[in-house]
N, C-alpha and C positions, 0 to 999 in steps of 0.2 A: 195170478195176483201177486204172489210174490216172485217175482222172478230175480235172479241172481243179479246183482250190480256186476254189471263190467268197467276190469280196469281196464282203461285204454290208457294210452300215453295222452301225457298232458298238451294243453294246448292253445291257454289263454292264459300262459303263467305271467300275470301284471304287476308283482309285489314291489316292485321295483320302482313304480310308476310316481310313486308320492314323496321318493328321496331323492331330487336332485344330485348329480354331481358324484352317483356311488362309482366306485373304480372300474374301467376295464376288464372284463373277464382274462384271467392271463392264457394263452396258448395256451391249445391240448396238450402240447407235450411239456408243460409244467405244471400243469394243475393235478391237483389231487384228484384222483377219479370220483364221480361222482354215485356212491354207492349207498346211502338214505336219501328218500326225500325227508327224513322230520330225524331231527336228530335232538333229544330232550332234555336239559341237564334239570335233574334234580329226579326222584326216584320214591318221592314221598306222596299222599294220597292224590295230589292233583298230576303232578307225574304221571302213573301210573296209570289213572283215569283216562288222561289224554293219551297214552298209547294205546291203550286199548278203545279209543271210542276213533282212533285213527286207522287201527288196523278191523274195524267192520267194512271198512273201505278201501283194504288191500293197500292201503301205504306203505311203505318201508320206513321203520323205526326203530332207532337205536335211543335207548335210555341208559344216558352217563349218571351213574350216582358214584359220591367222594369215598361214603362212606363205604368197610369191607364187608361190614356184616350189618345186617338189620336191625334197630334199638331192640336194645335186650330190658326195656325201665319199664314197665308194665302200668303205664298212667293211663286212665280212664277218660276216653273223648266221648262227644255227644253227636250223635247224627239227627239233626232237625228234619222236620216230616218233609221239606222239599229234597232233602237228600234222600232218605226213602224212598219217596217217589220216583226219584232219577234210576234209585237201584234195581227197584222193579221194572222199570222202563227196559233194561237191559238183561232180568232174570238173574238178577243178583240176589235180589234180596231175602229169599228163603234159607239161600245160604247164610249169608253178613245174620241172620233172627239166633242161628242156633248157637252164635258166639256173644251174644249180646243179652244187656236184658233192658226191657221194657218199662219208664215208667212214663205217668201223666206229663202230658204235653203244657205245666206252668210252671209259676216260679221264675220264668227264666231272666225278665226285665231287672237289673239294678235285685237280684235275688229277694224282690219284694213276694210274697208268699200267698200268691192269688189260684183258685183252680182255676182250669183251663173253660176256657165258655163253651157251653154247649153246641153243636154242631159245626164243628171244624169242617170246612171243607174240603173233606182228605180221607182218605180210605185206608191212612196210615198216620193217624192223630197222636203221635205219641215221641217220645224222646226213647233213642235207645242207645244206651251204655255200652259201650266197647271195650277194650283194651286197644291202646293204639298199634301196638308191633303188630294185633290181628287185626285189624281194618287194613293196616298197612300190605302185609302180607297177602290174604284174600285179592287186592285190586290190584298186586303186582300177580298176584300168579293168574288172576283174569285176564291182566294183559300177554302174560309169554304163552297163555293156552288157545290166545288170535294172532301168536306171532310175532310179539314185539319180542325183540332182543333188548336184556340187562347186563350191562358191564358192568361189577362196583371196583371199587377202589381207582377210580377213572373221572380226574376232579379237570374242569375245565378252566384253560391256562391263558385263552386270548382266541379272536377270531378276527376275520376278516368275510364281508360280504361286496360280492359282483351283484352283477344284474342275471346271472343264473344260478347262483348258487352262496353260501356259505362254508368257507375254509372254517375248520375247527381245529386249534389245538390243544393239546391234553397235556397234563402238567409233567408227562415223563418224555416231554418232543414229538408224540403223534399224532400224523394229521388227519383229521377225516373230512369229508365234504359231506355237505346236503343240502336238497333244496331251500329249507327252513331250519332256523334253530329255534327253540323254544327255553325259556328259561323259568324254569318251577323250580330253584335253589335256593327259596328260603328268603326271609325278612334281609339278610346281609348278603342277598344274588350277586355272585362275580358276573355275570350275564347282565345284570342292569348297570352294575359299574361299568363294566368295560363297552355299554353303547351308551354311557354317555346320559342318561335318562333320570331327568332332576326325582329327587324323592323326597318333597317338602310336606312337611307337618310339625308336629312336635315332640322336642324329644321325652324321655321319661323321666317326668319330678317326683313320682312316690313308687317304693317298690312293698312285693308283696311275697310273702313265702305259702307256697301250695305246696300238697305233696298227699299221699297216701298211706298212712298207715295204720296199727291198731290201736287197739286204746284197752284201759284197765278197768275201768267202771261201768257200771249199767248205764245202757243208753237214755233211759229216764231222767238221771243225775244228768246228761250231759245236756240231755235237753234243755230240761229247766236251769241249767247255767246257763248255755247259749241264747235262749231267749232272751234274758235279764242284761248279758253284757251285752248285745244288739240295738240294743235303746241308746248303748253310748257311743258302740264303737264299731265303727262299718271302714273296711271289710273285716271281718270276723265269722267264722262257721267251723264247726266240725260236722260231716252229714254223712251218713250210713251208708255205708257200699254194696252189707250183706257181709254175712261170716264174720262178724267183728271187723271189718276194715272201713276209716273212714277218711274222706276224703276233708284237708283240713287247711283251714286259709287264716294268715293272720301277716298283721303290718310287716314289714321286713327292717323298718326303722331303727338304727343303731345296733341293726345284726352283722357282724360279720364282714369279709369284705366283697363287695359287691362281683368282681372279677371269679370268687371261687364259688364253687357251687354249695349249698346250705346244708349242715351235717342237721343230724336227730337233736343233738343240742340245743340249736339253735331254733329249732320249733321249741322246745320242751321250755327253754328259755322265753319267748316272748309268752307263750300259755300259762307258764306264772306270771306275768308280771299283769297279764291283763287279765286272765281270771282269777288267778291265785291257786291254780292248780295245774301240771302242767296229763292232767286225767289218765296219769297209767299210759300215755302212748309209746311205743314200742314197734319194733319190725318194720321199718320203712319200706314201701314196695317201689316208690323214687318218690325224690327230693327235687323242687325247683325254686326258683328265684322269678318273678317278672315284672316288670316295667309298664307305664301305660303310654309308652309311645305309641304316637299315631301317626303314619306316614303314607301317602296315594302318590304311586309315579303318575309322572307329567304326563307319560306316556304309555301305551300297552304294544305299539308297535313301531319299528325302524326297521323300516323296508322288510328284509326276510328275519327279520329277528323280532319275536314279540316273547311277554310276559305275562303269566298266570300264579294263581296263587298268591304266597306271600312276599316274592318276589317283585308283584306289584300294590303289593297294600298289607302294613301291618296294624296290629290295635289291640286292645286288651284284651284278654280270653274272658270277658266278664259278658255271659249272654250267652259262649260255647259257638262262636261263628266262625271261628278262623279256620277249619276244617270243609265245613260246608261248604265259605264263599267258594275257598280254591277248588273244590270238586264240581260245582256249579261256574265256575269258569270253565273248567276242563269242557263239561257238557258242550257249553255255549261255542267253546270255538273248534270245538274237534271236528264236527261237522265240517265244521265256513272252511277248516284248511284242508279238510280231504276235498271237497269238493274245487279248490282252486288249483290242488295237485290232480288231481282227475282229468281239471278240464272242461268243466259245466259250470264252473260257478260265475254269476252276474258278476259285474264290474266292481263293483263297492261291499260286496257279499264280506268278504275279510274285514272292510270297514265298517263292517256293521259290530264285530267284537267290541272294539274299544266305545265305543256310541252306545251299547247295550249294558254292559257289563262295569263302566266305568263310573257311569251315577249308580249303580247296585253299590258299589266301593264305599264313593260317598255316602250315603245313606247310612251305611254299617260303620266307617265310621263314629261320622255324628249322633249314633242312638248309643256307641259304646262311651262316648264324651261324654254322652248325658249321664248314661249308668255311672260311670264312674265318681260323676260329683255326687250323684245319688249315694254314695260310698260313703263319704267324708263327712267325720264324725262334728264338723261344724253346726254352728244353729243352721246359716242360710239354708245350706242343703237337707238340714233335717227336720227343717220344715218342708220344703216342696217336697221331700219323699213324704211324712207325713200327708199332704196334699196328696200327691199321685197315688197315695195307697188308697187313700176316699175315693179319689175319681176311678179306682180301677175297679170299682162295685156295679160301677155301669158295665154294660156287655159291650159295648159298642166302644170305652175305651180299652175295655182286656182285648177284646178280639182286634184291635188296631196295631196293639202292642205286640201278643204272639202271633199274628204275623208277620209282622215287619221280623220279628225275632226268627222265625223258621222259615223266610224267603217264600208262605205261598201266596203273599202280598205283593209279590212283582208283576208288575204290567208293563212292558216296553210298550216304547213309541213306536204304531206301528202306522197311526195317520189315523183322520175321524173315524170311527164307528160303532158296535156294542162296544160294553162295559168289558165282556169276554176276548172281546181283540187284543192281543199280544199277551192275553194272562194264561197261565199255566193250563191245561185241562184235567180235571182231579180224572182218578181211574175208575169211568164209568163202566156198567157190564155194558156187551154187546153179545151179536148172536153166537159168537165164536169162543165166549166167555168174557174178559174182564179187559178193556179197551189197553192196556201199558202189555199186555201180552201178545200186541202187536207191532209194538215197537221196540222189540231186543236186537233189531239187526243195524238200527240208527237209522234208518229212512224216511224218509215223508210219510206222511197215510192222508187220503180222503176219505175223511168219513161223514157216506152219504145217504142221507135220510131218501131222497127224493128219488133212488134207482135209477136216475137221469142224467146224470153226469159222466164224464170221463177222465179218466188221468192223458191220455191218447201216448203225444210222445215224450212222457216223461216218467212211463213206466219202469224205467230202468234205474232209477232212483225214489220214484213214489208210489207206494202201495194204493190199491181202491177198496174200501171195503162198503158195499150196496147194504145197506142194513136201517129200515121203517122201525125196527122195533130198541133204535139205543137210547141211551135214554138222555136226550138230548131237548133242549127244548128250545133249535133255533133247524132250520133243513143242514146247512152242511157245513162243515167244517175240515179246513185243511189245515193240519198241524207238520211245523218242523221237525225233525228228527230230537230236539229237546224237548217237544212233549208242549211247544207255545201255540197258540193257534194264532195262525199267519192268514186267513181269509175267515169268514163266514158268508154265507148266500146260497143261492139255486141257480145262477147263470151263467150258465157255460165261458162265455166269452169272456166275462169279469174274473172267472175261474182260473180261464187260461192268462192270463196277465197276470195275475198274485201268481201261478208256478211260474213261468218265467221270471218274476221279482225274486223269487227265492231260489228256483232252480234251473235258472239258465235256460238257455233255446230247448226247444223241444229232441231229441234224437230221430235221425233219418231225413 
């Protein structure tokens, strides 16, 4: 059942096929040899994601990151229950639990203060708190412990793509080749400037100061202030970390100047001005500044050079997604490019990223658009928050909202069928214990109620697991290596046509 993927040499490398007019591959004896297929600039959790869900599939991957050392600022990020999911997908997540802490999965829409509705469809309902250097750190050494290679202090300078390959060069004159470059370098991607790739939205009219630190008074006191000044003034909060440290958000308006980064002053400054006290804070564990730009590339790919993360979509941290999206990219395309580096993968398989992944983008924009005016201490908007707080007593408008908020509302277009076609599959038990404990190596799985079916020749990328008793309530279902379900039925022949859709000709 699980038999090892083999790498073979590629064979149906088409990347090239949708860019007219790219240049000449130059002679062997001038080109740079061709030593990665995936070569990744940026090194941050979608980075890091992507080399390691490239190398379950024996890719060669080098990951350029600028920076020499790893953020040393101890800011606190949120991993939403679809990144969870992803992590156990992979046998991550036991790990990523005992640096983290746990709390309820709401709150999160426009920081409006609803619980979470009752039966999440999720076997990891919950938000869990990190530190970013250790999320960071954890998914880069997941990646070098499958083999990917990390360079740091290795910022990319320009490149150039053939029709088999991508020149890279590096800002100190060296060149590297490989079949693919990827660009996860951030909201300001040299990778998406330099192909060229429009990045329209808008840019940012109000800024905000966040940051982490302690505070002098009982949390009661700060309560009952924050409540009180919350009726006038959005964004506003200072919220408890644990150990006296709290996480604390206020206008950034006539603070400072924008270009430098916010000293403890200039919190302690706008917390008088707006509550009249600026409560004892103290010991900053870091300081930021942010913006509510919001910007979607035109594009996620050019010929062998595509973009993930926030390299192809930035927007306000208000909701905790910008983290997510990018790792839930990584998922979505690590697959489609191992698989076009292998050698199996259908024609359009790579074209299915930008198609999938890019109305995900949208969407998270436009709910952080909403949040934000949801912010704005104006009447218009505070009334329709007033409104949306009434309407979110219904279950049916919370549960629309934290999902959309924790990505396990995603349903790609995957053509007519159930409601469960192209939506995530939560982590049901099976005979073998807990269904995502089958999918850490990134492969397909058929999981089949009716002991009648086969994978035949596509076992060399898709597992079969024969099991009447999972707890399933449709006969079978074939899920992608992200964990979507890509067919549902009992008929062979129907069977074999969705794996060739997704996994190319059969082998042999």
């Amino acid at each position: 059942m699980h038999s090892q993927f083999s790498a073979g040499p590629p064979s149906n490398d088409r990347a090239e096929r949708d860019v007219p007019g790219l240049p000449s591959p130059a002679s062997g004896a001038d080109r740079t040899p061709l030593r990665y297929d995936v070569i990744i600039a940026g090194c941050g959790p979608t980075g890091a994601t992507l080399a390691a869900e490239l190398r379950l599939h024996d890719v060669r991957v080098l990951v350029l990151e600028k920076e020499t050392e790893p953020k040393s600022f101890v800011r606190i990020v949120g991993l939403h229950i679809r990144s969870l999911e992803l992590m156990a997908m992979r046998g991550l997540l036991d790990r990523i639990l005992e640096h983290g802490r746990q709390r309820p999965a709401a709150g999160f829409f426009a920081a409006i203060n609803k619980p979470a509705p009752k039966g999440l469809d999720s076997a990891h309902a919950y938000l869990l708190g990190i530190p970013q250097p250790v999320i960071e750190r954890l998914l880069e050494e997941h990646a070098i412990a499958l083999g990917a290679q990390v360079r740091r202090g290795c910022a990319v300078a320009g490149f150039e793509q053939d029709d088999e390959g991508v020149t890279v060069e590096l800002a100190d004159g060296e060149q590297l080749r490989s079949r693919y470059l990827i660009g996860c370098d951030g909201g300001r991607s040299t990778v998406r400037k330099l192909l060229g790739v429009g990045f329209p939205g808008e840019p940012s009219r109000t800024e905000t100061l966040m940051g982490e630190m302690e505070v002098g008074v009982p949390q009661e006191e700060i309560a009952a202030k924050v409540a009180d000044i919350r009726e006038t003034h959005q964004p506003f909060w200072l919220r408890p970390f644990g150990r006296g440290i709290y996480s604390v958000v206020v206008p950034a308006a006539g603070v400072g100047d924008r270009a430098e980064p916010p000293t403890l002053e200039d919190f302690q400054q706008q917390l008088r001005t707006i509550a009249g006290t600026d409560f004892g804070v103290h010991s900053p564990r870091w300081l930021s500044r942010f913006g509510d730009a919001t910007r979607l590339a035109e594009r996620y790919r050019v010929g062998r050079v595509l973009l993930a993360g926030d390299a192809a979509h930035i927007h306000p941290p208000i909701g905790g997604q910008g983290l997510n999206l990018g790792v839930q990219d990584a998922f979505n395309l690590g697959w489609k490019l191992a698989a076009q580096i292998r050698g199996w993968a259908p024609d359009t398989l790579l074209d299915t990223y930008q198609a999938e992944r890019h109305p995900v983008a949208e969407d998270v924009l436009d709910n952080t658009r909403a949040q934000m005016e949801l912010l704005s201490a104006e009447p218009g908007p505070r009334a329709v928050r007033r409104l949306l707080t009434e309407l979110m007593d219904f279950d049916e408008v919370n549960r629309h909202l934290i999902e959309k908020i924790t990505a396990i509302g995603i349903r790609y277009d995957f053509g007519a069928g159930p409601d469960l076609l192209g939506r995530r599959l939560r982590d049901i038990d099976v005979k073998q214990g807990r269904l995502y404990g089958l999918l850490h190596r990134g492969r397909g799985l058929l999981l089949d109620r009716t002991e009648g079916l086969t994978v035949g020749g596509w076992s060399d990328r898709v597992d079969h697991l024969a099991d009447p008793t999972a707890a399933l309530d449709v006969p079978c279902v074939l899920l992608r290596p992200d964990g979507h379900v890509a067919w549902i039925g009992d008929d062979q022949q129907d069977l074999d046509d969705h794996l060739s859709r997704w996994f190319g000709r059969p082998a042999g």
